[in-house]
N, C-alpha and C positions, 0 to 999 in steps of 0.2 A: 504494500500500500504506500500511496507517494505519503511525504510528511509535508507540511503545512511550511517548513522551512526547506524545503527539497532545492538541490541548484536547477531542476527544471522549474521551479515557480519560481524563483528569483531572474530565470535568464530569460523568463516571458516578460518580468512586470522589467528588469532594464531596460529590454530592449522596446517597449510605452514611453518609457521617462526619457532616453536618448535625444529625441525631437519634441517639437511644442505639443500640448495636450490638444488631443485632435476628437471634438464631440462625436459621439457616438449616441444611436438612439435603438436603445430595445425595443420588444414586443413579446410580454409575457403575461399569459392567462392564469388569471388568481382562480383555487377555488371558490367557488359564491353559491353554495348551497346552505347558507345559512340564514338565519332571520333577520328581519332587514331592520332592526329597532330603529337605525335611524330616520325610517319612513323618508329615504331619497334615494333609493335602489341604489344602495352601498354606495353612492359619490362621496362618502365621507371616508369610507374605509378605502376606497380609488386611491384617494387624493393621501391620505397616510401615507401610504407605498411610494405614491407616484415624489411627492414633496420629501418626504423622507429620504430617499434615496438619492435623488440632485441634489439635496441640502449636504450629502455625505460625500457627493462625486460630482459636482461642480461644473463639471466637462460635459455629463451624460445625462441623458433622458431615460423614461423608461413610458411605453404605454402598459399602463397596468389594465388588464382588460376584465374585468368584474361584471361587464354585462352580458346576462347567461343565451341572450338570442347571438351572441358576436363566440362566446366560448363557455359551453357545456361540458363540463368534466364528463357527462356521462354519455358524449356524443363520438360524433368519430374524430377520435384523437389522432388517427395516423394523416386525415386531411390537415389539422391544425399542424402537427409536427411538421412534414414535409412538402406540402404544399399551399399553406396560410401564413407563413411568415413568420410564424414565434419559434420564437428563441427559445423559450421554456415556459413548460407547463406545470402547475399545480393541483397534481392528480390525488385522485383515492387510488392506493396502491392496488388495490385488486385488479386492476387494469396492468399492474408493473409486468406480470410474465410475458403476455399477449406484444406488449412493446420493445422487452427484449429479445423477443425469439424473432420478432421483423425487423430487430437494428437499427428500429426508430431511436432510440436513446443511447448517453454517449455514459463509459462506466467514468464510475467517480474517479476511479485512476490513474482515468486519462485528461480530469481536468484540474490537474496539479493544486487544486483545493479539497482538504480535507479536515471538516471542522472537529471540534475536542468531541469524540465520538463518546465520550465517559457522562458528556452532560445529555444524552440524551436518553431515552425510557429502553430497559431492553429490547420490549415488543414491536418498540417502532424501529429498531434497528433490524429485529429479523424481518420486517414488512418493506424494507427495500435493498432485500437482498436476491440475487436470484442464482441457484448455483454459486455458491458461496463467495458472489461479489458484489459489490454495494452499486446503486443505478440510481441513486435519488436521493436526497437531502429531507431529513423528517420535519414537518413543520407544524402538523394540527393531528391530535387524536381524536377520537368518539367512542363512545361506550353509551349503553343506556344502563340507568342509576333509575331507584326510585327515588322521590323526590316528596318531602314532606313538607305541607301547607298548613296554613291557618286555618282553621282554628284550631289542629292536631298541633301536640306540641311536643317537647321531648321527654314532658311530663306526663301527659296521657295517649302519648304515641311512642315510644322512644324505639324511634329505627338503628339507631348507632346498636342499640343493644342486641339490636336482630341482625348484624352484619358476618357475624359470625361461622354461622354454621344453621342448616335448616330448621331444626328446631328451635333455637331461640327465634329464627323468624316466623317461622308457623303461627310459634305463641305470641308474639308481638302483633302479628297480623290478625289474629284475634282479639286483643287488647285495644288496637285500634277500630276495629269495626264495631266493637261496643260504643264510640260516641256518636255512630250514626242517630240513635233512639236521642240524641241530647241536641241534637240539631235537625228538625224536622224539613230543612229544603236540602238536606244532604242527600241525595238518593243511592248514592254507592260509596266506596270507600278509596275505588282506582280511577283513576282517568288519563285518558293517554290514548295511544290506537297503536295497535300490535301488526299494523297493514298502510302505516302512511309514509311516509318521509324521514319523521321524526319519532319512529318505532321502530322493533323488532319486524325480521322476518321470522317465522316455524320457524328455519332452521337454524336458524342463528342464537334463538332462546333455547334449544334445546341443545348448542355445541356450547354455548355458555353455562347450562345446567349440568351437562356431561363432565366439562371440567372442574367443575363444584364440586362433586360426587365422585371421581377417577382420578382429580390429580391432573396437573397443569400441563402435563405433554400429552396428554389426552386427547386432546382436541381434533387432532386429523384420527384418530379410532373413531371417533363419532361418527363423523363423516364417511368413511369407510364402512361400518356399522349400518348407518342407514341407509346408504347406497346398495347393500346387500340385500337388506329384508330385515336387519337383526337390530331391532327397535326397542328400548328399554323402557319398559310400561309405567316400572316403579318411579323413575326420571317424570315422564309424560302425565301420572298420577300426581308428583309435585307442582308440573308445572301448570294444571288445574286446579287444585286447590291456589295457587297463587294469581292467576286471573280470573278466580272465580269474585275475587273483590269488584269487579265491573260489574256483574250482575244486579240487578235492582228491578223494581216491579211496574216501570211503565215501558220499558224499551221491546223494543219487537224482537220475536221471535230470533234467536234463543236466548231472548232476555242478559246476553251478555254482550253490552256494546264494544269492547276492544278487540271482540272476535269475530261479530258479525261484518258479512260479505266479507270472510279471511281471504277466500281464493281471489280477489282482485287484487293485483298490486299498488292502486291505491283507491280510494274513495273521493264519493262526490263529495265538494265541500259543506254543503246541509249536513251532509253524514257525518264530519269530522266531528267527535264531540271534545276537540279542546275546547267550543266556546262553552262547555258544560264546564270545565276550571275554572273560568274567569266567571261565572253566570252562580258559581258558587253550589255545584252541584257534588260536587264529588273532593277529598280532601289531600287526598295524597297524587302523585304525577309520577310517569312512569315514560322514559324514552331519552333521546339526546340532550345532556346535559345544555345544550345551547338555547333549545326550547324554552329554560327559565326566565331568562332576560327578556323574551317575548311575552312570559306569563307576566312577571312582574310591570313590565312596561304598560301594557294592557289593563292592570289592576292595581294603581299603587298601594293599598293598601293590606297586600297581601302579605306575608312572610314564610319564607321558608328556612327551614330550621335543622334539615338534616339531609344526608344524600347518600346511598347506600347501592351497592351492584347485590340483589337481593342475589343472597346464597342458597344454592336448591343442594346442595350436599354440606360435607363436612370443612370443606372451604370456603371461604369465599371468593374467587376471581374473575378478572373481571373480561369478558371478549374485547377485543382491543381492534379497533381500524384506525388506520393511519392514513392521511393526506403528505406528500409530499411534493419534491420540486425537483424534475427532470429537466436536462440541457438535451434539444434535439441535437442528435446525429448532425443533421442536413445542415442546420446552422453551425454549429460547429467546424464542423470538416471544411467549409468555405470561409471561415470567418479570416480574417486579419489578424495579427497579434494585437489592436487596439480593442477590436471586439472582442477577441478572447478573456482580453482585460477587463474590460467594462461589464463581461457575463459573471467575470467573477466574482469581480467587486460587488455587484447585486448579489450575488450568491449568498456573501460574504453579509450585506446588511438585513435580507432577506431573512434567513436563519437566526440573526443577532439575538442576545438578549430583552435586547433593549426594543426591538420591535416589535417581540413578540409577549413582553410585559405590555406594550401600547396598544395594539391586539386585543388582550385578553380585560383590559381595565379600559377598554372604550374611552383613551383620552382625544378621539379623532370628535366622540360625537358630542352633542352639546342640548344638555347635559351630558356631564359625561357619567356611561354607564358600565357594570361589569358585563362582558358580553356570555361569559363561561365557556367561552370555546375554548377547548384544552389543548395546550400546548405540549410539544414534544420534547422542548427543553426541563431540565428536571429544574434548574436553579432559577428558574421564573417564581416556584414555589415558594422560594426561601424571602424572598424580602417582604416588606411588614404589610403591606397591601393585601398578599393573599393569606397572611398565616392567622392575620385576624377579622376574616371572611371565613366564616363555619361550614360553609356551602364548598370554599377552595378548599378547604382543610380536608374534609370530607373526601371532594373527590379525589384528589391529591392518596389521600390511602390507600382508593380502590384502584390509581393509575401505577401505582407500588406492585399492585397484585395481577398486573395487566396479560393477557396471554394476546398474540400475534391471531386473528379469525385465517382459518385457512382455506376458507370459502372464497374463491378467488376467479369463479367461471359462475356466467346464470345461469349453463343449463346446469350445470350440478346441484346450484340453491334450487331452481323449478324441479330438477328430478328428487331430491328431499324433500322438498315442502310436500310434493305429489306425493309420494311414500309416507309421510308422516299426518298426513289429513286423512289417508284411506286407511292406512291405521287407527286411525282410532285416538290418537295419542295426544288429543286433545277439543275436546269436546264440549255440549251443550245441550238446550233441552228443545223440539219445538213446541209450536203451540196448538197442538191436537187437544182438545175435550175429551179423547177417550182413555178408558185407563191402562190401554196399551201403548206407554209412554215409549214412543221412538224417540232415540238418540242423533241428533244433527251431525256428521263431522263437517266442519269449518268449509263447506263448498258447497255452493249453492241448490245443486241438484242430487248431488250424490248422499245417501243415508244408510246407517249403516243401524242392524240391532242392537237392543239391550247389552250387551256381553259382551260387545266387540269395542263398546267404549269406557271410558274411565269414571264418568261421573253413575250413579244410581238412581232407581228410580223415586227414594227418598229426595236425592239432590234435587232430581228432576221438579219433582211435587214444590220442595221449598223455594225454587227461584222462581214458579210461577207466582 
């Protein structure tokens, strides 16, 4: 691996400094799949990057491209790499294999920058590796956390104590669905959507539940496991009891909102019931941590108090996806040693501490707000901003416990999620009148008997 003081980085940037500083202007596409608190379609987080970066390099410009009709992380990235004009991109690495087996992206080794690789999360360093070499610079993580609300508190909700291991959350999660009777417009205990954006996929909750319960190199067994037929029920029975807290007695059929219409990849906006968070229906939150600065923004007077990767075994850890920042090939291999410079130098402030402390604490918006999108850097944590935020502290533990998702192709997640709904492995009630209570699994047409799913016909009875 090159070293950050290597004589091929020193005989690149001499030979920049030899002649007068000569401008250069990138073009590189920010991930923007996050909530837009600023209400001006990220121009405020644009202009961060863009103003940050000429404020540190004087010489150079950058188009920082944040708008998702101009660049989609989750479109086709080999037109932007090689024939769109950017320079680099800021992908969800699940895409990273796909891009090195086409040669779209240049290895880190080859662009004589290589940042203090000790400050960053382990998980996010195995997420841009591929064949044991590094291909992308770590820069944002996600996880879904549950997320605890007002008027739950950590006094009659105490999630931190259920982080543990499943039983204590079991019991915790009974503890807290006792204040529903104490708040009469509460009508559930969860709220979130297990099929939107800012939710789980099936298999994702259930390769996050597997490593709870197996142990942290676990996670491609799962995968493998499901892919097979070989589907663990007593897992899939957890992980019903744990979104059985959506359930409540006026939602349709199977009365369990974060499940219903599962089989679509997302919903219609009517359906989304985050405006049941803010509308003060349901008390706790459950999905990407980024989502909260959305709740909050949306309902000042709301408070949350705890944040937790709920543990469905004897662990708790956490499924871990990584965004990071690829140099195209194509740019690269044609560039000048002035643009080589200039890539790096972004590189270089891009990754910073310092940027991604102004990132994570929203000093771009006004007000300014914490955004909670979780950074890759570990030492963003350490200074007094995050460590006396309950919410950083929080997530900060569970990004400690973090595992690498090795779900990394859709048809693989479409061919689990398929395998893991016709199983059974996690289920619901409909709304038949007769007392041959059929069992829904999570797809719109397809229904499967009594026996072949998790919940009972006792369950059934009590969530109507």
């Amino acid at each position: 691996m090159v070293e950050f003081g290597s004589v091929k980085y020193f005989a690149l940037i001499f030979a920049c400094l030899a002649g007068a500083a000569i401008a250069v202007d990138l073009k590189v596409g920010i991930y923007n799949s996050i909530p837009d608190i600023g209400d001006d379609d990220l121009a405020s987080y644009e202009n961060l990057i863009q103003d940050g970066y000429t404020a540190a390099y004087p010489s150079n410009t950058v188009d920082a491209v944040v708008n998702s009709s101009l660049y989609d992380p989750y479109g086709n990235l080999e037109e932007y790499l090689h024939y769109d004009g950017f320079d680099m991109l800021e992908i969800d690495t699940i895409s990273l294999p796909g891009l090195v087996e086409k040669g779209l992206i240049v290895p880190v080794d080859d662009l004589v920058y290589v940042p203090t690789w000790n400050d960053i999360f382990p998980e996010a360093l195995d997420a841009v590796q591929y064949e044991d070499t590094y291909y992308a610079y770590p820069t944002l993580l996600c996880g879904n956390f549950l997320i605890g609300l007002s008027p739950a508190t950590s006094g009659n909700c105490d999630l931190e104590s259920g982080r543990y291991n499943y039983d204590n959350f079991s019991s915790i999660l009974t503890q807290c669905e006792g204040l529903l009777s104490s708040y009469p417009t509460y009508e559930r205990l969860l709220g979130g959507k297990m099929n939107d954006i800012y939710g789980y996929y099936l298999p994702d909750m259930y390769v996050d539940g597997y490593i709870d319960m197996y142990g942290s190199q676990k996670a491609q067994e799962a995968v493998d496991n499901v892919l097979a037929g070989d589907i663990d029920m007593s897992l899939c029975s957890r992980m019903t009891n744990y979104v059985g807290g959506c359930s409540d007695e006026t939602g349709s059929p199977p009365n369990n909102k974060c499940f219903y219409k599962y089989a679509d990849s997302y919903v219609e906006e009517s359906d989304n019931i985050y405006t049941d968070i803010t509308n003060k229906k349901t008390m706790l939150y459950f999905g990407f941590s980024e989502k909260l600065a959305q709740i909050k923004k949306d309902n000042p007077g709301i408070v949350a108090y705890a944040a937790i990767s709920a543990p469905l075994g004897d662990s708790g850890y956490l499924l871990q996806y990584t965004d990071a920042l690829v140099v195209s090939a194509s740019s690269w291999n044609s560039a000048d040693n002035e643009k080589k410079a200039a890539m790096i130098d972004f590189i270089t402030f891009f990754t910073s501490q310092s940027l991604r402390e102004s990132i994570l604490f929203g000093e771009d918006l006004s007000p300014q707000a914490t955004r909670y999108l979780l950074q890759a850097n570990k030492q963003v944590y350490s200074i007094k901003e995050a460590t006396s935020d309950p919410i950083i502290v929080d997530l900060y533990w569970a990004l400690q416990r973090g595992v690498h998702t090795p779900i990394n192709d859709d048809t693989v997640r479409a061919e689990m999620q398929q395998k893991l709904m016709y199983s059974g492995c996690v289920c619901g009630c409909d709304d038949d009148d007769d007392d041959d209570d059929e069992q829904l699994i999570f797809n719109k047409e397809k229904k499967a008997p009594v026996d072949s799913c998790l919940a009972g016909e006792d369950d059934c009875d009590k969530a109507k």
